[in-house]
C-alpha positions as CSV (number, residue, x, y, z in Angstrom):
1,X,28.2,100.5,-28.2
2,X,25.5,100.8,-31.1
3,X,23.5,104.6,-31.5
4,X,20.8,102.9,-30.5
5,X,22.2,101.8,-27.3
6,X,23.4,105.0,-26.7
7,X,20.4,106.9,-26.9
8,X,18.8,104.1,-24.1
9,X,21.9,105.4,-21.8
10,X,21.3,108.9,-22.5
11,X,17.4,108.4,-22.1
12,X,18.1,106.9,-18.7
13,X,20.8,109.3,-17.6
14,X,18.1,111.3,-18.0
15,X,15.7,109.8,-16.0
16,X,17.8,109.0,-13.0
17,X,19.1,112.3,-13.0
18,X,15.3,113.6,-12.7
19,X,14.1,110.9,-10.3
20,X,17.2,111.5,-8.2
21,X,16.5,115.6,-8.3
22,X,12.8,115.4,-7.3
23,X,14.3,112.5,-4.5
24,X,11.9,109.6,-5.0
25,X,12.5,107.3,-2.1
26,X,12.8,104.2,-3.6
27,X,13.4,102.5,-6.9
28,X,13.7,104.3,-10.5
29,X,13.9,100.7,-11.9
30,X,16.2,101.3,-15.2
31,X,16.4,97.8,-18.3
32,X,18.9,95.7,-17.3
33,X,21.0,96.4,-20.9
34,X,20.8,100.7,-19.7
35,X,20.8,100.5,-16.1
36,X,22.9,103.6,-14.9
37,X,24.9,101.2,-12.9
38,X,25.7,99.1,-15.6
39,X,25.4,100.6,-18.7
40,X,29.3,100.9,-18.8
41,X,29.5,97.3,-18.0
42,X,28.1,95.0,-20.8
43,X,29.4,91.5,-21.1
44,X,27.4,88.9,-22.3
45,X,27.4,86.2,-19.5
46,X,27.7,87.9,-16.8
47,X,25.7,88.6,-13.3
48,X,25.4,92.1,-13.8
49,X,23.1,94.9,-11.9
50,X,19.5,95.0,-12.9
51,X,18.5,97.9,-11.4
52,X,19.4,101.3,-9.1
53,X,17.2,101.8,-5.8
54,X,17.2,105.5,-5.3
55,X,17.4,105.3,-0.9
56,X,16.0,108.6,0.2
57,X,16.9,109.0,4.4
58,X,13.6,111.0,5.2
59,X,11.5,107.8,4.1
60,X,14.0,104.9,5.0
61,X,15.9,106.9,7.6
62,X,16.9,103.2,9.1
63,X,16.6,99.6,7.3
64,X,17.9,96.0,8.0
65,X,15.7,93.5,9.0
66,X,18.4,92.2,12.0
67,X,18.3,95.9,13.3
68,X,15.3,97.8,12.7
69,X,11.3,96.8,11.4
70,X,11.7,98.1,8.3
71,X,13.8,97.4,5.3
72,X,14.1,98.2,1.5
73,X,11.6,97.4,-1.2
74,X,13.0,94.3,-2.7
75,X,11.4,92.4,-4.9
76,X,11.3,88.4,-4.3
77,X,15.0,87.5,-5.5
78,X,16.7,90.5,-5.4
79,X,19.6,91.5,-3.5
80,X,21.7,94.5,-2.4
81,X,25.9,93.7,-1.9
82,X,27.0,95.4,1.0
83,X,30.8,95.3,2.4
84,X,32.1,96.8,6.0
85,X,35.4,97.7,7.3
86,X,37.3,98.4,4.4
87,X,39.6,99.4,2.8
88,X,41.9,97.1,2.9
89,X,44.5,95.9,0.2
90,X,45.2,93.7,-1.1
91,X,41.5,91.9,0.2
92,X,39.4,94.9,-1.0
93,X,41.3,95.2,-4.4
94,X,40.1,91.7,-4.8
95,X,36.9,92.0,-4.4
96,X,36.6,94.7,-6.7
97,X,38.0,92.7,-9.3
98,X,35.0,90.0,-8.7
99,X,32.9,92.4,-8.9
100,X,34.1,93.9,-11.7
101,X,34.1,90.4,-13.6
102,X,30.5,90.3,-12.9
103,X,29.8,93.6,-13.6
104,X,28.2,93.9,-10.3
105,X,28.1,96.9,-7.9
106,X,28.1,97.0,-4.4
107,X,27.8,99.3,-1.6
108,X,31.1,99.8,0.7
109,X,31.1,101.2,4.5
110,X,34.3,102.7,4.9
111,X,36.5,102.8,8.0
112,X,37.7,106.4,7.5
113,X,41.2,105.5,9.6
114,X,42.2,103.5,7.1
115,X,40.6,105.1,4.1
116,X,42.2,108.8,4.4
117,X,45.6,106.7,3.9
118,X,44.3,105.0,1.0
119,X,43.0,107.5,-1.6
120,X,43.4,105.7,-4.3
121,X,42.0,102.6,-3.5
122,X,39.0,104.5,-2.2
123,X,38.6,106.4,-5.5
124,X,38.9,103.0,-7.2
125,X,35.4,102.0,-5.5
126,X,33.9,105.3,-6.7
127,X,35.2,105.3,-9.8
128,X,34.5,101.6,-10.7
129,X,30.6,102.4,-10.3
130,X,30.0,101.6,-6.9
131,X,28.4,103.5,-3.6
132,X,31.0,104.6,-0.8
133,X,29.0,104.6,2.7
134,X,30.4,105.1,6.2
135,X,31.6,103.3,9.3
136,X,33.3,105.8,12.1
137,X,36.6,106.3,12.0
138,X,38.2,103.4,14.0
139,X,35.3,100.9,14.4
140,X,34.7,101.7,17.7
141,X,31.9,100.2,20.2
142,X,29.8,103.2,20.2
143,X,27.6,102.6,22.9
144,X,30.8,102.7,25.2
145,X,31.7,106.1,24.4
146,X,30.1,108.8,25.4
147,X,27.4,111.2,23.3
148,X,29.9,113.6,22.4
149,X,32.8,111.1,21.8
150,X,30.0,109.3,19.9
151,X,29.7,112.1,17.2
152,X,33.7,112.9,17.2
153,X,34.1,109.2,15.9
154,X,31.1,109.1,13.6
155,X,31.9,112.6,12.0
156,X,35.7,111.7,12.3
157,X,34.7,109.0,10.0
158,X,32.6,110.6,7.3
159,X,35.9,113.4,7.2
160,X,38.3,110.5,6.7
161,X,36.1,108.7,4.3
162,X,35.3,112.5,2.0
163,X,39.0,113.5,2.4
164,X,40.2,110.0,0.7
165,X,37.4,110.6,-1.9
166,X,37.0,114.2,-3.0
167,X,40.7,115.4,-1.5
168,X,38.2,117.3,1.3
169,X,37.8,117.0,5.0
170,X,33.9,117.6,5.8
171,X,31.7,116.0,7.9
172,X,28.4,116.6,5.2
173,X,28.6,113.3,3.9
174,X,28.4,113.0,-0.2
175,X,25.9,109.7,0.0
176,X,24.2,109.9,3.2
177,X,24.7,106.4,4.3
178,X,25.9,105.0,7.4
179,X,25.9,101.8,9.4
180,X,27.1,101.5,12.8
181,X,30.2,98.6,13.8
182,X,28.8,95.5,15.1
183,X,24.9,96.8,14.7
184,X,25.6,98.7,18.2
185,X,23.3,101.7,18.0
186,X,22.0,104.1,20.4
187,X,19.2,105.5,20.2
188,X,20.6,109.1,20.5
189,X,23.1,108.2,17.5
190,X,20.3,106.9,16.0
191,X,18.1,110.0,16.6
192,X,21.4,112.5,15.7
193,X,22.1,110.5,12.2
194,X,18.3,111.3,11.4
195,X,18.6,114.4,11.9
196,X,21.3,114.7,10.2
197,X,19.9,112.9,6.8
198,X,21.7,110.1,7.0
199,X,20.1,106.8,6.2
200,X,21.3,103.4,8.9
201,X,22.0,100.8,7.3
202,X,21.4,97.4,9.3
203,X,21.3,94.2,7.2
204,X,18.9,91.4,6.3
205,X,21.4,88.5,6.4
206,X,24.8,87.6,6.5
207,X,27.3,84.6,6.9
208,X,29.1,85.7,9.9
209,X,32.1,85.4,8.0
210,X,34.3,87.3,10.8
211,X,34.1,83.4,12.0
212,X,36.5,80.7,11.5
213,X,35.0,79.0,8.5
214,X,36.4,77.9,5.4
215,X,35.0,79.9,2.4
216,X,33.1,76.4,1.5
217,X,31.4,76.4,4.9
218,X,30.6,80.6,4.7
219,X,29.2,80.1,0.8
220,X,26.6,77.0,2.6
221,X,25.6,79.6,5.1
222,X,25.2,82.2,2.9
223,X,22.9,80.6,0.5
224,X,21.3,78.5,2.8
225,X,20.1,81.7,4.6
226,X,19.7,83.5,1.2
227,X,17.2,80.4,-0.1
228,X,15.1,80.7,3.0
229,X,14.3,84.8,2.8
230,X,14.7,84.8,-1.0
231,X,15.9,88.7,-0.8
232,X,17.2,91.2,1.3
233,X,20.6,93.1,2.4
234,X,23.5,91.4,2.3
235,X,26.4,91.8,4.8
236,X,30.0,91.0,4.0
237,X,33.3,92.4,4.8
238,X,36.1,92.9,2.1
239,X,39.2,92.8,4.4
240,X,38.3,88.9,5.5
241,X,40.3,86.7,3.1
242,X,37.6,83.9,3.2
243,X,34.9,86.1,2.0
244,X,37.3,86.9,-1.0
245,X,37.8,83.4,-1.6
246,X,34.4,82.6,-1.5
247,X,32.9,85.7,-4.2
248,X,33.5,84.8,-7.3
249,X,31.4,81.4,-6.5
250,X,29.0,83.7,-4.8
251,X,28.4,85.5,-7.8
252,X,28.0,82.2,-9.7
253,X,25.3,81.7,-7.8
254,X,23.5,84.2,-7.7
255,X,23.3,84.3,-11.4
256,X,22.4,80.4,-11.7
257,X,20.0,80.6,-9.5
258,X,18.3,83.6,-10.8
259,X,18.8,86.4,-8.5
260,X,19.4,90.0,-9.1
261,X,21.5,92.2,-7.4
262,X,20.0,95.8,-6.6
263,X,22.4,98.9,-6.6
264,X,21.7,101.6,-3.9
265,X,22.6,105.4,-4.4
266,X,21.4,108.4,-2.1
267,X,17.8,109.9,-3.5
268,X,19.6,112.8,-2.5
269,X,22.2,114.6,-0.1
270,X,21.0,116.3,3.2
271,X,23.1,119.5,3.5
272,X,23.5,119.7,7.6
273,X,25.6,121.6,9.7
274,X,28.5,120.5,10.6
275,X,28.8,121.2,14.4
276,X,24.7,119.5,15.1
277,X,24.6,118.7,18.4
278,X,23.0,115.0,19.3
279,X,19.4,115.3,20.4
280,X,17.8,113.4,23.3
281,X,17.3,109.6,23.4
282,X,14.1,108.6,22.3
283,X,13.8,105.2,20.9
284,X,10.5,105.6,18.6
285,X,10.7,106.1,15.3
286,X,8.9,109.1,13.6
């Protein structure tokens, strides 16, 4: 890396450090060539990331265009690369390694089950640049549980996911992100998370690749879906060997095609107790 290139990743170091501390809600928009998710990652040729979104939960407390009204502020051919269920090796080791071809990065809802047996693969997504979300702890249907078994699983999660991470059981999650399994939400969940400063996650569109398709047929759907709403949230999951065969072409793709993929990180972390009770179901958004 030149000095001069250096002094551009200092300079924006800076500046995402001071965006992130004053907890803009969306977009400090770093050059591509000094873009604190990429500055690390510089290969000529490659797919890259153009830019960090800075998600703050009190202004996009829930987003995904199949879930909720509201989504993030993407720009027309931009995308965010989102991955559920994991981790799971080999399949998630091998998505990391597309990614990290591509220099991309990617957000990653954790099943904390599976994660606080896998420390070292989780620490591998964190260390390799990219953002480490939540899931519950065992995937479960939440609307069949009830309010209190609700927040045992959801907090039971965020402890898994923080104890593989940072050696730490707590249920204050280090990025406030979350998106529920299947979509199924409640609105007292919904209502809780908020409360708690943690941002849902829905999706804007997806392949459905926990189908039986052939990576060919899930890579049409994809981009068939992707060229008809030119942006959005992208759902995938890292344990499903089709959508491992498929990302590398993916990426391709995006690239020829000229889209840019968009890398998410908290604006900042809501410190909440850890024993919040869930409030009363109300549906509205504030």
């Amino acid at each position: 890396m030149t000095s001069e290139m250096r002094s551009w990743v200092n300079a924006a170091a800076i500046l995402l450090g001071l965006g992130l501390e004053l907890g803009l809600g969306v977009g400090l928009t770093l050059p591509h060539a000094v873009s604190a998710a990429s500055a690390e990652c510089q290969r000529e040729g490659t797919l890259g990331t153009s830019r960090v979104l800075a998600v703050d939960p009190k202004i996009y407390p829930r987003v995904g265009l199949k879930s909720f009204p509201d989504t993030l502020p993407l720009r027309d051919h931009e995308v965010v690369l989102t991955f559920d269920d994991g981790p799971s090796p080999p399949m998630t080791n091998r998505v990391l390694d597309a990614l990290a071809k591509e220099c991309v990065r990617a957000t990653f809802f954790l099943v904390g089950q599976p994660a606080s047996g896998r420390g070292a693969l989780v620490q591998r997504i964190a260390a390799e640049g990219h953002t480490v979300g939540h899931h519950t702890y065992t995937h479960a249907h939440i609307p069949r549980l009830t309010p209190a078994q609700a927040v045992e699983e959801i907090d039971r999660g965020i402890a898994g996911d923080e104890l593989a991470l940072h050696g730490v059981s707590t249920t204050t999650p280090s990025t406030p992100f979350f998106r529920f399994p299947y979509f199924e939400s409640t609105p007292a969940m919904l209502e809780f998370l908020q409360s708690r400063g943690i941002a849902v996650f829905g999706a804007d569109l997806w392949a459905g690749d926990w189908n039986p398709v052939s990576p060919q047929q899930e890579l049409k759907i994809l981009t068939s879906r992707l060229e008809q709403d030119r942006k959005g949230i992208i759902l995938l999951h890292d344990p499903q060997p089709r959508t491992v065969a498929m990302l590398p072409t993916f990426l391709r793709y995006l690239k020829q095609h000229g889209y840019k993929v968009v890398h998410i990180v908290p604006a900042s972390t809501m410190n909440q107790p850890d024993d919040a009770a869930p409030p009363g179901v109300h549906a509205a958004r504030d």
